[in-house]
DSSP file (Angstrom, degrees, kcal/mol; ACC not computed):
  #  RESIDUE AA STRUCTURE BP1 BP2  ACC     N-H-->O    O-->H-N    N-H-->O    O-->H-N    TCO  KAPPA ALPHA  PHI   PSI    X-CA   Y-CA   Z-CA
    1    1 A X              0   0    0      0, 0.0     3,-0.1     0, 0.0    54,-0.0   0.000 360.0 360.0 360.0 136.7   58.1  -18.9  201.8
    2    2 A X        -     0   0    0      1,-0.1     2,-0.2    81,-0.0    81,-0.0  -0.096 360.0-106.0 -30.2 141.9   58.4  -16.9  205.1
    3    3 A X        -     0   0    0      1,-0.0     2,-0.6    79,-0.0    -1,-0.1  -0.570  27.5-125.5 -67.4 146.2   61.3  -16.8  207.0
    4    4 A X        +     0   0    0     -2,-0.2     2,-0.2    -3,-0.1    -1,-0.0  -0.955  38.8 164.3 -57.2 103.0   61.5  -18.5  209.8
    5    5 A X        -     0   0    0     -2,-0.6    77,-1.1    72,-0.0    78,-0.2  -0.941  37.9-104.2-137.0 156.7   62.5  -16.6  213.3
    6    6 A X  B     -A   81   0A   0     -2,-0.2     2,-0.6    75,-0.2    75,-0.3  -0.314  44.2-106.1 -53.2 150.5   62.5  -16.9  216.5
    7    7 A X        -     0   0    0     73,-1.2     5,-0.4     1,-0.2    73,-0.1  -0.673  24.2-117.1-125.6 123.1   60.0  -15.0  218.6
    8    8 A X        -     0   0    0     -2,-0.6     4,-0.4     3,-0.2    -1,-0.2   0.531  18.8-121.0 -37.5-156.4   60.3  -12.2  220.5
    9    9 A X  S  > S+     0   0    0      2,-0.1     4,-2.9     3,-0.1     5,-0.2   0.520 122.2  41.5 -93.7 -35.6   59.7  -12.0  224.6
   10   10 A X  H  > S+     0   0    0      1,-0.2     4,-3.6     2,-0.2    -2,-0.1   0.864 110.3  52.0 -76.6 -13.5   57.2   -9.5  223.7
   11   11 A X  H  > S+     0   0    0      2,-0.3     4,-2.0     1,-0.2    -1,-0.2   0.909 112.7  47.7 -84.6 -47.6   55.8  -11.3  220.7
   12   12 A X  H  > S+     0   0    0     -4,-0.4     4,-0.6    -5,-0.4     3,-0.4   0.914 111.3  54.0 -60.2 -48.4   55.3  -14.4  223.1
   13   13 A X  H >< S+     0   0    0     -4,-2.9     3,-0.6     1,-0.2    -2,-0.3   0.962 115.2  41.7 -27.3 -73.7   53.7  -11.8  225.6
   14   14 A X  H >< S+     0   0    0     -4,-3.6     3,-1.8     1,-0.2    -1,-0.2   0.697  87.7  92.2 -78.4  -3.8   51.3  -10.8  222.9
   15   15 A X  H ><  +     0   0    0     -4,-2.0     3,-3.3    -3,-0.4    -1,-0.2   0.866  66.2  70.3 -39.9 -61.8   50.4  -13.8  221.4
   16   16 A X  G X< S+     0   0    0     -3,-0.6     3,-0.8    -4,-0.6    -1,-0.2   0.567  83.6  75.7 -28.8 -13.3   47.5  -14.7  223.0
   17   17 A X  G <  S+     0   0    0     -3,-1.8     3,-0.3     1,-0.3    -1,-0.2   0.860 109.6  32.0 -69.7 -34.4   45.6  -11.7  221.3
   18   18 A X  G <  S+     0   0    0     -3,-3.3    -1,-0.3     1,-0.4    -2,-0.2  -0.288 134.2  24.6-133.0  45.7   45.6  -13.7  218.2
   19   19 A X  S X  S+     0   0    0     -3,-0.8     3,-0.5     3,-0.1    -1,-0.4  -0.138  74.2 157.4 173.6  65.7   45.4  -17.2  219.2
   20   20 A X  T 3  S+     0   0    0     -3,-0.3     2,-0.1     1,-0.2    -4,-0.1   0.869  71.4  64.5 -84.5 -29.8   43.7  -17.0  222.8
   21   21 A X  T 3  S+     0   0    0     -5,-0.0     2,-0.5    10,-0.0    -1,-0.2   0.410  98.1  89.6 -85.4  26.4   42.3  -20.5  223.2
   22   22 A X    <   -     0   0    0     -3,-0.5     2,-0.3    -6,-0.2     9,-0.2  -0.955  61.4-155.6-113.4 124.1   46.9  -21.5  223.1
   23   23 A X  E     -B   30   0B   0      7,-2.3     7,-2.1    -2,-0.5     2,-0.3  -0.989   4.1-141.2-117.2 156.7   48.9  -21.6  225.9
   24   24 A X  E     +B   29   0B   0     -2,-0.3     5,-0.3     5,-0.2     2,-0.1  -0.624  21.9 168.0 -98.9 153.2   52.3  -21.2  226.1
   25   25 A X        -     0   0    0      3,-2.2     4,-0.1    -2,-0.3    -2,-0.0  -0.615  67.8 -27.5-158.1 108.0   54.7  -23.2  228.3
   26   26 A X  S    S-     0   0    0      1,-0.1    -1,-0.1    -2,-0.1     3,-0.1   0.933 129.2 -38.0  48.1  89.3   58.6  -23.2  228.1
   27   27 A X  S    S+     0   0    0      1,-0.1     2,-0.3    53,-0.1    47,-0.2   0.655 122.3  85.9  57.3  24.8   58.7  -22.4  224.6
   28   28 A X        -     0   0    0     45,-0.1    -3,-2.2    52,-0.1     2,-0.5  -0.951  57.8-146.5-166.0 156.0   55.7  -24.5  223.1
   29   29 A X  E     -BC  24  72B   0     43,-1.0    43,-2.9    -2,-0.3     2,-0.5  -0.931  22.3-168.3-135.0 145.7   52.4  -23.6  222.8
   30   30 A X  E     -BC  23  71B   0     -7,-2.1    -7,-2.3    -2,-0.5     2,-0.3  -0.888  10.8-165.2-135.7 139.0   49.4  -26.6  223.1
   31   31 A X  E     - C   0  70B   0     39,-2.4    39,-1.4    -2,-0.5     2,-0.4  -0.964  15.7-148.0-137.7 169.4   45.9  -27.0  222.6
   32   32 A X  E     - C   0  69B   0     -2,-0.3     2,-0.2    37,-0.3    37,-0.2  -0.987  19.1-168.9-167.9 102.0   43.6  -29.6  223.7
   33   33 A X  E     - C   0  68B   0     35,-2.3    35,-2.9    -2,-0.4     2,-0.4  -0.753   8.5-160.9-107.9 139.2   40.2  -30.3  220.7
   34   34 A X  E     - C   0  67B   0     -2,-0.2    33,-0.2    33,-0.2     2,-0.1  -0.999  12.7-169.1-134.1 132.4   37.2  -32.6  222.0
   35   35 A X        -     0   0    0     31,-2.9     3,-0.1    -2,-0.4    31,-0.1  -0.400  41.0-100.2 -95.5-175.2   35.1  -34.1  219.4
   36   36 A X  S    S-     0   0    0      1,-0.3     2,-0.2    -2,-0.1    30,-0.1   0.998  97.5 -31.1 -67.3 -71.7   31.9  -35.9  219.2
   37   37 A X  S  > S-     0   0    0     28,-0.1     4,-1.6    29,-0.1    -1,-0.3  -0.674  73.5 -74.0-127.7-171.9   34.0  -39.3  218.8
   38   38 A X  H >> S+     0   0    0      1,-0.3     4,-3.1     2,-0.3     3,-0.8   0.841 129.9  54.8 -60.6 -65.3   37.2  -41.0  217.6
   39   39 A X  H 3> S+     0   0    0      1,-0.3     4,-4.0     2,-0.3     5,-0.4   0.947 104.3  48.4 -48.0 -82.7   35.8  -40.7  214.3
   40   40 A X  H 3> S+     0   0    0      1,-0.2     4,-1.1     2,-0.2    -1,-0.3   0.890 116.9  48.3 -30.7 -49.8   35.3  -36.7  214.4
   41   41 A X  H <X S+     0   0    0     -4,-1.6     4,-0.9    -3,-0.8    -2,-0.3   0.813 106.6  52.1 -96.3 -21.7   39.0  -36.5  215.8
   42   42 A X  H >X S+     0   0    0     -4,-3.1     4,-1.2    -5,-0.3     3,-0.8   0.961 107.2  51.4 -57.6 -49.4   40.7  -38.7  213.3
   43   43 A X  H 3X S+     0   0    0     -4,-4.0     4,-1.6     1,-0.3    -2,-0.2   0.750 114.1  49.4 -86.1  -5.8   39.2  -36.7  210.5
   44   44 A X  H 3< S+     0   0    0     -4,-1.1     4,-0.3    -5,-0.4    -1,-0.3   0.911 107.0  51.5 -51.1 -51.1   40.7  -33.6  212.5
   45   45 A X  H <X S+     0   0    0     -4,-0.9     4,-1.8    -3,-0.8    -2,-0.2   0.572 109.8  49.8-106.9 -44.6   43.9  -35.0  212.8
   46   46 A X  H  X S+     0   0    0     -4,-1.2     4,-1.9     2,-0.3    -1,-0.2   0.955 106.7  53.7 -76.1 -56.0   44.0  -35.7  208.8
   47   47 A X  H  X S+     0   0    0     -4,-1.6     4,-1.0     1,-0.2    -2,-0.2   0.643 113.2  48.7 -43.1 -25.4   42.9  -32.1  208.0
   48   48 A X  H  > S+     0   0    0     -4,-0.3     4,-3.2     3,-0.1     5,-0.4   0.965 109.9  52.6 -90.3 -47.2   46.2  -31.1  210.4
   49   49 A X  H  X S+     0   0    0     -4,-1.8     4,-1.0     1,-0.3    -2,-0.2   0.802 111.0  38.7 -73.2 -44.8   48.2  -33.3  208.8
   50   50 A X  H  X S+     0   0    0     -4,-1.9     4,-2.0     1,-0.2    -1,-0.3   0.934 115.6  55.3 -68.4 -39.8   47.8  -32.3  205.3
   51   51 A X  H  X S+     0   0    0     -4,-1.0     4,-2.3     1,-0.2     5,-0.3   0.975 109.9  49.0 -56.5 -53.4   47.7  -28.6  206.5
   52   52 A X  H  X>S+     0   0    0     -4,-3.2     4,-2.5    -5,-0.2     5,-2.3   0.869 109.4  48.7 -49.2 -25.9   51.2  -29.2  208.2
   53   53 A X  H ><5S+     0   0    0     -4,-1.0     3,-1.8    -5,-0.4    -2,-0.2   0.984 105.4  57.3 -70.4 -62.2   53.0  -30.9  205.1
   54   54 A X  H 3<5S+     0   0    0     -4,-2.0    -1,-0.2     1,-0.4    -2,-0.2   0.798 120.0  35.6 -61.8 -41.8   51.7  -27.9  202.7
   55   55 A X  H 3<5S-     0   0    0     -4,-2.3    -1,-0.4     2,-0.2    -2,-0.2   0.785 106.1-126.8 -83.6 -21.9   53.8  -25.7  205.6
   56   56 A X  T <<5S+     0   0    0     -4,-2.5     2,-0.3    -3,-1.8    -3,-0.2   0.814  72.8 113.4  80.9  16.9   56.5  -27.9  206.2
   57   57 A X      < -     0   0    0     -5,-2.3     2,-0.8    -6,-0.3    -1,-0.3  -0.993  49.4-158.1-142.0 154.5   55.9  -27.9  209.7
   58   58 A X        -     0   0    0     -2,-0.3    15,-0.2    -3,-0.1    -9,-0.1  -0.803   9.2-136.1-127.7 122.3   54.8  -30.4  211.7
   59   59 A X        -     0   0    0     -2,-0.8     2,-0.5   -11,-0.1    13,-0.2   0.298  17.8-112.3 -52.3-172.2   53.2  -30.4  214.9
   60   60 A X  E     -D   71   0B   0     11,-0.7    11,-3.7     2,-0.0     2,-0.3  -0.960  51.5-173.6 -98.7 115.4   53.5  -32.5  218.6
   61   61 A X  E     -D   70   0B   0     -2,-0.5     2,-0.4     9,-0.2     9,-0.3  -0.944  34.7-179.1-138.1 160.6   50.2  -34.9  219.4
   62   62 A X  E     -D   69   0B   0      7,-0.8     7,-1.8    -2,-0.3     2,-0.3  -0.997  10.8-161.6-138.2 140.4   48.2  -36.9  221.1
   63   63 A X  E     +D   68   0B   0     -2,-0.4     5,-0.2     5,-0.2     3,-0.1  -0.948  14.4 165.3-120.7 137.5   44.7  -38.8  220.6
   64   64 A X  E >   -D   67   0B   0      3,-1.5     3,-1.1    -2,-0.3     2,-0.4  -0.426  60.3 -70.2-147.3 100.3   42.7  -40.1  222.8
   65   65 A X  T 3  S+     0   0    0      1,-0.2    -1,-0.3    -2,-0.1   -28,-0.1  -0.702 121.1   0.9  52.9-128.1   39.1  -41.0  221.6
   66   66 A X  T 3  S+     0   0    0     -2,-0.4   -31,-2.9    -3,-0.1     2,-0.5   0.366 119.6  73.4 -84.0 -14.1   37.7  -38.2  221.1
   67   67 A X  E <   -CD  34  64B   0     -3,-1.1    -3,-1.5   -33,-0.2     2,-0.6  -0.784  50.1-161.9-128.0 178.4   40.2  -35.6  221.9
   68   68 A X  E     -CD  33  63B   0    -35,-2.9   -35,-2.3    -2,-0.5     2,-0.5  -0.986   6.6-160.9-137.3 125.1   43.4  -34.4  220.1
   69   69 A X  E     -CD  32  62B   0     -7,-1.8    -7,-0.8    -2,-0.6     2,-0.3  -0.956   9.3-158.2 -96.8 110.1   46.0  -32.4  222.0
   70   70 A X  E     -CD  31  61B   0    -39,-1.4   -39,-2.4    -2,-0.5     2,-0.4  -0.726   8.2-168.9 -79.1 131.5   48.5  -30.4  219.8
   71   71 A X  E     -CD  30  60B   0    -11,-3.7     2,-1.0    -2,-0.3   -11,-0.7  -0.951  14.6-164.5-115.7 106.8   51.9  -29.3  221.0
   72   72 A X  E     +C   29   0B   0    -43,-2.9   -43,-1.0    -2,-0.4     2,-0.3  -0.737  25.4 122.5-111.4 132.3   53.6  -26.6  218.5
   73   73 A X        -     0   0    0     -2,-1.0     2,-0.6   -15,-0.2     7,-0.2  -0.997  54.6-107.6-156.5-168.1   57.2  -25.6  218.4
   74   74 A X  B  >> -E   79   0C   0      5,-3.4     5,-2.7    -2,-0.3     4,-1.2  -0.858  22.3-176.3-126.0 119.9   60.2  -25.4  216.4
   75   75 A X  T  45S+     0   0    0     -2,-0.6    -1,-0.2     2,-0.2     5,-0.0   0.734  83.5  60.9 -46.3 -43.4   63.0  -27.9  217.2
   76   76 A X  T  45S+     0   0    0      1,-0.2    -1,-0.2     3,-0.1    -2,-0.1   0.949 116.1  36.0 -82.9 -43.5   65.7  -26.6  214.7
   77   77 A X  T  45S-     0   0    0      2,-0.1    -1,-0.2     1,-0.1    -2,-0.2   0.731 106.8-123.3 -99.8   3.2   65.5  -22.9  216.8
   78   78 A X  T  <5S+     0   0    0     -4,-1.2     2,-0.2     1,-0.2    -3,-0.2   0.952  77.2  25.2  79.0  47.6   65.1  -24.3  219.8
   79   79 A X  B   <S-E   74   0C   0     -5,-2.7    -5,-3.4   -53,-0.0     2,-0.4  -0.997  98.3 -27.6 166.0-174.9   61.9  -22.4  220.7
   80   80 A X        -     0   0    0     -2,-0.2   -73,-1.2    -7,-0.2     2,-0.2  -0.786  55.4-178.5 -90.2 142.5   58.5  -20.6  219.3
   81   81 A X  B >>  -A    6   0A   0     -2,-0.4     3,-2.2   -75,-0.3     4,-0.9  -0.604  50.6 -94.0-143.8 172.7   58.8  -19.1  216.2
   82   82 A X  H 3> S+     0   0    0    -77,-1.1     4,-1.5     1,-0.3     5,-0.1   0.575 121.1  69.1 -96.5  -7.9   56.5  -17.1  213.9
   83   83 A X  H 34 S+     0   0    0    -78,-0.2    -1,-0.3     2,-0.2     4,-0.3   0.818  95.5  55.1 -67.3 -31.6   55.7  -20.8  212.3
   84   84 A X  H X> S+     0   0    0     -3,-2.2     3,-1.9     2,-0.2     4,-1.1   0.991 109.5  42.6 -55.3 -77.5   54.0  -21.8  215.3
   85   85 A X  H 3X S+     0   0    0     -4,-0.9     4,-2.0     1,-0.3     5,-0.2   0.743 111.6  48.9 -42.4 -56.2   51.9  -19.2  215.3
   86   86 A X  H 3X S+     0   0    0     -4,-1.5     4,-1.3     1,-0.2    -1,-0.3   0.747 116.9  49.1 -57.5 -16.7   50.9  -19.1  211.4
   87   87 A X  H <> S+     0   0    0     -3,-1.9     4,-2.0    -4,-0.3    -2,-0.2   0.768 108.7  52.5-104.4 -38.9   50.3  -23.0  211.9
   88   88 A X  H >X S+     0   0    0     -4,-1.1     4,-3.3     1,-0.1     3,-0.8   0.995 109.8  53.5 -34.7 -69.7   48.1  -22.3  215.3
   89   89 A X  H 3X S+     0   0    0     -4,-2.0     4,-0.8     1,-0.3    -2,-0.2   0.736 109.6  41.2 -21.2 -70.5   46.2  -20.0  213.2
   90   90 A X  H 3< S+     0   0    0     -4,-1.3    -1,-0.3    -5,-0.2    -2,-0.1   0.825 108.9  59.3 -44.0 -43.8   45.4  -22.4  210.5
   91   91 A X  H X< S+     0   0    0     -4,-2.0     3,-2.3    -3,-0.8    -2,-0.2   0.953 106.5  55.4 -31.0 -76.4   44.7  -25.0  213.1
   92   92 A X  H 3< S+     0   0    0     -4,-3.3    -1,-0.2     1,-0.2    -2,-0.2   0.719 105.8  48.9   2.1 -75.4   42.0  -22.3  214.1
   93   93 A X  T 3<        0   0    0     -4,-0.8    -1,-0.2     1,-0.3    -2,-0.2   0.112 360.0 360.0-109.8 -10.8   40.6  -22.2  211.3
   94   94 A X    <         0   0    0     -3,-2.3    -1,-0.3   -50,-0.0    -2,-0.1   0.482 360.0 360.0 -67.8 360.0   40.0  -26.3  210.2
């Protein structure tokens, strides 16, 4: 498994390149999914979940209907870390 580290000032700077629809704010980066309905974003929301266990990191959420807001960061280093990012990515990628 990847190390887990904190993320640079420039690496926060460049992030966006490879995760543009994320923004960052004090340390966290969030994104904001609209589905068809409730239905559509629960079975989102299950596909993140399993994907998070299998990394062993687990995001920040909200539902509401139809849309699902993700918050990522990592609590234990007290900031964003190269887990966020690999976990956006995947996110991405459902």
């Amino acid at each position: 498994m990847t190390e887990r580290k904190l993320l640079s000032k420039q690496e926060i700077i460049d992030f966006p390149n490879s995760i543009p629809l994320w923004t960052e704010n004090e340390g966290r980066i969030s994104r904001i999914f609209t589905f068809k309905d409730f239905i559509e974003a629960f079975a989102f929301m299950t596909k993140v979940a399993i994907l998070s266990e299998s990394m062993c990191h687990h995001p920040e959420w909200k539902n509401v209907y139809s849309k699902v807001e993700i918050t990522l960061t990592t609590h234990d280093l007290g900031g964003l870390s190269n887990f966020d990012i690999q976990l956006a990515k995947a996110i991405d990628n459902l």
